[in-house]
Every structure is written in C-alpha cells, then in structure tokens.
C-alpha positions in Angstrom: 35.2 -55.5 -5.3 34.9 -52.5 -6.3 33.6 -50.1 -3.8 30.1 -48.3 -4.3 30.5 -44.4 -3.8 26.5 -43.8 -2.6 25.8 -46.2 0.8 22.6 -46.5 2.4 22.6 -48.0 5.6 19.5 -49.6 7.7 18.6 -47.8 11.3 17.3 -50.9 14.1 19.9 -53.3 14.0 22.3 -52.4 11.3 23.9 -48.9 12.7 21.8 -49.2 15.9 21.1 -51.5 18.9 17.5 -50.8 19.5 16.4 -54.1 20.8 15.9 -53.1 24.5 13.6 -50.2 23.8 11.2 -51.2 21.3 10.8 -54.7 23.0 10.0 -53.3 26.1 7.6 -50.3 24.1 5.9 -53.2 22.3 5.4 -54.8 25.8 4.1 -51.5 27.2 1.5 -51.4 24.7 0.2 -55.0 24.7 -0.5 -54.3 28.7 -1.9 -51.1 28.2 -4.8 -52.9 26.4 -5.0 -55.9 28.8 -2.7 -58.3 27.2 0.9 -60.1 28.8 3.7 -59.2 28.2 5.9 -61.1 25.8 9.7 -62.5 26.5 11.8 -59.1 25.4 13.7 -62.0 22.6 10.6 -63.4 21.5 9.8 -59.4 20.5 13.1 -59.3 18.5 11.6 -60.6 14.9 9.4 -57.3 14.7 11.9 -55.4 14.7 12.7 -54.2 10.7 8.9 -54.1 9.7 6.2 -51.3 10.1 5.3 -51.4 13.5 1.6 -51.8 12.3 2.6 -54.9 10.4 3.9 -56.3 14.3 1.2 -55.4 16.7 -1.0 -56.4 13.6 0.5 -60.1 14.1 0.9 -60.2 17.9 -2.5 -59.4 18.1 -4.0 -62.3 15.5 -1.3 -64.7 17.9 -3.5 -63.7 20.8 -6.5 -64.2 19.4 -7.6 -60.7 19.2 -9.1 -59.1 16.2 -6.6 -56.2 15.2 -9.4 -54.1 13.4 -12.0 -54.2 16.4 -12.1 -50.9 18.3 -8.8 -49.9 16.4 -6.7 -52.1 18.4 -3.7 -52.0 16.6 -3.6 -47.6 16.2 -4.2 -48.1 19.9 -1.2 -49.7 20.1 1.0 -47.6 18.3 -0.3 -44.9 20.4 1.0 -46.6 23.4 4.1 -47.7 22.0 4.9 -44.4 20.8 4.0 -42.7 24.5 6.9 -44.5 25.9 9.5 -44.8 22.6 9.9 -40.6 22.7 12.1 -41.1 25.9 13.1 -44.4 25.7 14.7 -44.1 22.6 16.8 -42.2 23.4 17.6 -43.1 26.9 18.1 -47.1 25.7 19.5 -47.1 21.9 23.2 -47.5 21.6 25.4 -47.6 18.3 26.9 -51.0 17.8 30.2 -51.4 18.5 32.5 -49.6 15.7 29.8 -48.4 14.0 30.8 -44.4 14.8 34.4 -44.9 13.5 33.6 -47.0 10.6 31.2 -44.2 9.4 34.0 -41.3 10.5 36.3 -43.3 7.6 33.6 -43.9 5.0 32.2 -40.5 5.3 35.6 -39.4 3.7 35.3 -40.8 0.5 32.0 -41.8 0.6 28.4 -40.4 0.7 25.9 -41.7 3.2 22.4 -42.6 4.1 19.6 -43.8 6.3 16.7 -45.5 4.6 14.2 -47.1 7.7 10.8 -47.9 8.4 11.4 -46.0 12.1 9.3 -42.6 11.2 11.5 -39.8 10.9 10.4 -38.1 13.9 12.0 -40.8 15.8 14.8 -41.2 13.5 16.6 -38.1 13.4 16.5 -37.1 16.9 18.5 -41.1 17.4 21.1 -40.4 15.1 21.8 -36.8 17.1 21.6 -38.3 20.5 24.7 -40.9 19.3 26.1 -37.8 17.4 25.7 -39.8 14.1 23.5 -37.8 12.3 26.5 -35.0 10.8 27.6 -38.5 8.2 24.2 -38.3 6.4 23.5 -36.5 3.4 20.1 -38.1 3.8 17.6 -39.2 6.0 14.5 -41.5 4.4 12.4 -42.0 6.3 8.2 -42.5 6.7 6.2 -39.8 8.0 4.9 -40.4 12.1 1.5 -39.2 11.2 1.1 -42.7 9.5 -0.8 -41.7 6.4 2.2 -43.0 3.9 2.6 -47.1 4.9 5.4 -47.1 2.2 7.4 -50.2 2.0 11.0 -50.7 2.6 12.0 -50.5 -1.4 9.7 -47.4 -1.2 11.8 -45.7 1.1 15.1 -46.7 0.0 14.2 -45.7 -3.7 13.4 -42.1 -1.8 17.3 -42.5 -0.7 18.1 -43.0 -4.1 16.2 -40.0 -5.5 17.2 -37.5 -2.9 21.0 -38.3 -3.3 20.9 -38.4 -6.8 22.7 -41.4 -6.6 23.4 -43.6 -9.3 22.1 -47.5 -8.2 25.0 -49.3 -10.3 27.3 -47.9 -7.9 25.4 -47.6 -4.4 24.7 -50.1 -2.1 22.0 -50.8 0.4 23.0 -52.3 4.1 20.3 -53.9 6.6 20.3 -56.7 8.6 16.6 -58.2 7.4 15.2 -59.5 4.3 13.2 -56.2 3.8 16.8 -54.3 3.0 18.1 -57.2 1.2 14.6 -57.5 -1.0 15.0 -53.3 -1.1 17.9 -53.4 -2.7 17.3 -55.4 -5.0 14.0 -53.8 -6.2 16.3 -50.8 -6.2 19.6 -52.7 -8.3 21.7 -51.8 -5.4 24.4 -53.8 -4.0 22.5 -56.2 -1.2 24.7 -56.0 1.9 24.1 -58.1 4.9 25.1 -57.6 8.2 25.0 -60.2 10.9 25.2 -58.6 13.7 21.2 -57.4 13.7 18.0 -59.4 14.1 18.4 -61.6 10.8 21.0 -64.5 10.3 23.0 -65.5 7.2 20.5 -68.0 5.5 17.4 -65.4 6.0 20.0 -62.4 4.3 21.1 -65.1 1.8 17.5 -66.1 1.0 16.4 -62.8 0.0 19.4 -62.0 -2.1 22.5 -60.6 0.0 25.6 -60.6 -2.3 28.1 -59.9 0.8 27.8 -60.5 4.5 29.5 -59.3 6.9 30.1 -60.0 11.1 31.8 -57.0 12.1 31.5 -53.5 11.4 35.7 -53.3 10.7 35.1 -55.5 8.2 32.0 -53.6 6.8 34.5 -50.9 6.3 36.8 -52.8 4.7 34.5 -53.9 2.0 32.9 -50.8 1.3 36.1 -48.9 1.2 37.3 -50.8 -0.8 39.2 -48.3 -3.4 37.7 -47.8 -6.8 
C-alpha cells in the first residue's frame, strides 16, 4: 500500500476511550427524567451516532414517546450537565495512540472528523495533549441547529485541509466512518479496538482493519 498523505481519524473509540463517560452521562440523563438506568455495555452501541439519534432510540425501547414534552432535548441537556467534567475527568487515549500520531504527524497531515460537538471535542484532545497533531478539527456545532451526518462532517475535513480524497484516508471504528469514507472516496480504515467488530467494518465497506494502533502506524506510514 501506498500510504495516504491527508488522515482523518474518528474521536470516541478510534483515538479515544470514552466508553466510561458517556455511558454513565447517558445513564444520568435517563434517571433525571424518571427512567433506570441501563447496564454501562448495553450503552456501548450509541456511541458513534448523534447523541439525538441514541436517546431518540432508548426512549422508543422504553416505551416513551421522544417528541412529547421534548424528551429527548431534555436529555441532552442532562447528559451534557454532567459530560463538561466528566469528559475530561474519565476519557483516556488508547493505548499507543499518542506515539503513533507523534510518528505520523511527521510526514503526514492530520484530522479529527466526529459527531462529539466541538465544544466538547477540542477541550478532549488538549486535556490528553493531542490536539498540537491536528491541522483540523470537524466537528458539529453544540448549539444543535446543524444535525449533519458523519459524511457531512468528514467532507468538512476534506474541504478545510484542502486535501485531495485519492490520497487521504478516513479512520473510525463504526459503520458511520466506514460509510463516510466512502461517500467521501477516501480510504475506509477500520479499527477494532472501538465499539464496532470486523464483520460490521467489513459490511459497510472497510478496505483495511486493523487491531493495534502499532500496526495502524505501520499501514499508514507506509512510504509513498
């Protein structure tokens, strides 16, 4: 392979462990309008979409009507209450993923493309001293009035870095960055360390996956 000079990485669960925090955020919420809580690892599948797309769902399993009374904005109000600290009290970089972006960052230029709005994003990648790889940060407003999609905001990657899609490539651990990149013509890179296995990456169109973050060094380094 030859490697891809413009790489766009996924936030929750490519570059970042966030499991902890927004499962327990998402619990918050449910019991601050009356609801259980949920098993933390049943809360793992939401993690990659818009977080009204989740509480949206978990609401319709319950038997609630998300539009009545604004349930799901209530939500996200809640969740958001407790994710400011959490966030950055509870998120941890995944295990080689600071020196494998020290190395790429070399020859490479680098980007985040997430659904996490950027208000939330940018202070992350500062607390874990990430944030000096990026040329670029895409990311959705927190004021919620633009519910792009995830080929939106990675085609917003694109744009701001100028990047030519023929050689860039798009990394994620869900079927929303796979499906993204394609939309996009990127390279579809899988990782499979995240919230999405191999046949889920594989199903929406990964051309490489990869278990480690060593070896997703390896393969994007790879020299030209």
């Amino acid at each position: 392979m030859t490697g891809p000079h413009w790489l766009i990485f996924d936030l929750d669960g490519c570059l970042v462990d966030s499991r902890r925090p927004i499962a327990r955020c998402m619990n918050y919420a449910l019991q601050e309008i009356g609801l259980e809580p949920e098993p933390e690892a049943r809360l793992h599948r939401w993690i990659g979409p818009p977080l009204a797309a989740a509480f949206d769902a978990l609401l319709r399993a319950r038997g609630r009507d998300p539009g009545q009374r604004g349930q799901v904005e209530a939500c996200i109000r809640h969740y958001r209450a407790r994710y400011r600290s959490a966030s950055l009290e509870e998120t941890r970089a995944f295990p080689g993923i600071p020196e494998m972006l020290e190395t790429l960052g070399q020859t490479r230029t680098l980007a985040v493309a997430t659904s996490k709005p950027e208000a939330f994003t940018r202070p992350i990648l500062a607390q874990l001293g990430l944030a000096r790889h990026f040329a670029c940060v895409a990311a959705p407003p927190l004021d919620g009035t633009q519910r792009e999609g995830k080929g939106e905001t990675v085609a917003h990657a694109v744009e701001r870095l100028g990047a030519d899609p023929r050689a860039s490539a798009m990394i994620g651990d869900r079927h929303f960055d796979m499906r993204a990149a394609r939309e996009n013509g990127l390279l579809a890179v899988g990782v499979t360390w995240g919230i999405g296995d191999e046949a889920e990456l594989r199903q929406a169109g990964a051309q490489h996956l990869v278990a480690t973050a060593e070896a997703l060094g390896a393969l994007l380094g790879a020299a030209a």
